[in-house]
N, C-alpha and C positions, 0 to 999 in steps of 0.2 A: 504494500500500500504506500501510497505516498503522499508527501507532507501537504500538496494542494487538496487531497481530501478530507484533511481533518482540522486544517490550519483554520483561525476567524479570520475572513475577509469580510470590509476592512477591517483595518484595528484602529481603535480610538486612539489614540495617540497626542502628546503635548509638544510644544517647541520650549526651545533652550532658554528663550526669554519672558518663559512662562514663568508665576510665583508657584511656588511652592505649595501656597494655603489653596492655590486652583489644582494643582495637580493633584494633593491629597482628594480633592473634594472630588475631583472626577472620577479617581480611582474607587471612593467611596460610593457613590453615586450607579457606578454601573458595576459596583461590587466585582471589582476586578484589584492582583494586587503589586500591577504592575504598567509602564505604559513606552512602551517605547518612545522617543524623543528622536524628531525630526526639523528638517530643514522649512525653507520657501520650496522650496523642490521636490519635497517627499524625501529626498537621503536620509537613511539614517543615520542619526550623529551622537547619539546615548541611546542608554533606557535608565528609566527611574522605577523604584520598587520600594514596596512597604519598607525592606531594607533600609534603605538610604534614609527614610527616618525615624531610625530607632534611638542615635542619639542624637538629641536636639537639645539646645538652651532653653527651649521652651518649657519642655519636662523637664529639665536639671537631670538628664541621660547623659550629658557628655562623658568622654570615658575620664575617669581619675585615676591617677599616678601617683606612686610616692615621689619623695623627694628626690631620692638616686635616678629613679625612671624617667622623673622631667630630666633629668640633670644631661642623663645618656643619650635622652632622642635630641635627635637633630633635630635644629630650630624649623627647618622647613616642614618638614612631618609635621611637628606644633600646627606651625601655617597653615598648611592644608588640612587638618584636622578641624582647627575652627572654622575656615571658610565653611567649611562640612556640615557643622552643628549650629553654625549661623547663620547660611546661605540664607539667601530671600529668593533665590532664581535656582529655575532648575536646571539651568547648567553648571551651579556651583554642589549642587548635590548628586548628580545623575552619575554613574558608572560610564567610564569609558575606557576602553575598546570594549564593544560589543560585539561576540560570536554571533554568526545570522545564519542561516542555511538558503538550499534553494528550494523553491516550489516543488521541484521535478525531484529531491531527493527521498531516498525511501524514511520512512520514518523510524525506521530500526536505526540509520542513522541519527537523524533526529534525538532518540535516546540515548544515542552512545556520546553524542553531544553535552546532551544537559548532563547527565551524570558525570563524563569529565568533567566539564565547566563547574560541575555544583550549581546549575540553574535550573529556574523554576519555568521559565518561559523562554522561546528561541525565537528572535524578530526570523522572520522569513522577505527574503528580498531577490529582487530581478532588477539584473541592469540598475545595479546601485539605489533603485528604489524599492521603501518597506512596501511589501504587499499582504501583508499579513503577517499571524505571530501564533507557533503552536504554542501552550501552557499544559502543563500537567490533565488539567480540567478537559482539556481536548482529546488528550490520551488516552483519559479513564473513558469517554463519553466514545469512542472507536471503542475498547476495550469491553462496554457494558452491550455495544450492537453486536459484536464477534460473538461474544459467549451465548451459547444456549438458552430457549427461558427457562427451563425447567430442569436443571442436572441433577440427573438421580443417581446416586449414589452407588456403586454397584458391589458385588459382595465380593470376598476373597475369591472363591470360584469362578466368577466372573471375568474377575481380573486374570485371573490365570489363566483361563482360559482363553481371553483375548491374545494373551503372551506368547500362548502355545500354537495358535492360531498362524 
């Protein structure tokens, strides 16, 4: 099977000079927990995910250090960390380089993707623009049509007998 059959087309999607308290709200909104981030163009150039705000100033999430811990990280890290837990725009919080696939790939790819990566969601793109985006939720929902509606159970004998078969 492949990723154009199971993929959402379109995907909702924010731009980079989007705020934050709109992205949250979108992603809340169409109860989704993630949103790929694009250009004027359609490119994709991030994605942003519940992830990206877990620590915030807002909640007093930010991560805390001891003393030696500030002392060892380099000042840029610091940097970049606040930018992070302060952003007001979602290109100061969004993940980048973003893994993408293609439409035409199989989707067993697809999963061998997100589980290296450790992602939840995979933008799907053609000729450098997003065309959709599988998520887990996509997977399960191919996974829930493949399977049987009713599997019965079958007995040891059965099964052996299948084997022997």
């Amino acid at each position: 099977m492949l990723v154009q059959a199971i993929m959402t087309s379109p995907p909702i999607t924010v731009t980079a000079s989007c705020s934050v308290a709109e992205a949250a709200k979108r992603m809340l909104d169409n109860k989704i927990s993630g949103l790929p981030v694009v250009d004027a163009n359609g490119a994709l150039v991030g994605i942003v995910s519940e992830g990206d705000f877990l620590r915030r100033s807002e909640l007093n999430t930010e991560r805390k250090r001891s003393w030696l811990l500030e002392w060892l990280t380099s000042p840029g890290k610091i940097a970049d960390e606040y930018v992070r837990t302060h952003g007001r725009r979602v290109e100061e919080v969004m993940t980048v380089p973003v893994s993408a696939i293609a439409p035409t790939a199989s989707i067993s790819d697809a999963v061998r993707l997100m589980e290296r990566q450790d992602i939840k969601r995979l933008p799907v793109v053609t000729d450098g623009r997003l065309v959709g985006i599988v998520a887990r939720s996509d997977l399960l929902r191919a996974l829930s049509k493949a399977l049987p509606a009713a599997a019965v159970s079958a007995s040891d004998a059965q099964i052996q007998a299948a084997i022997d078969a």
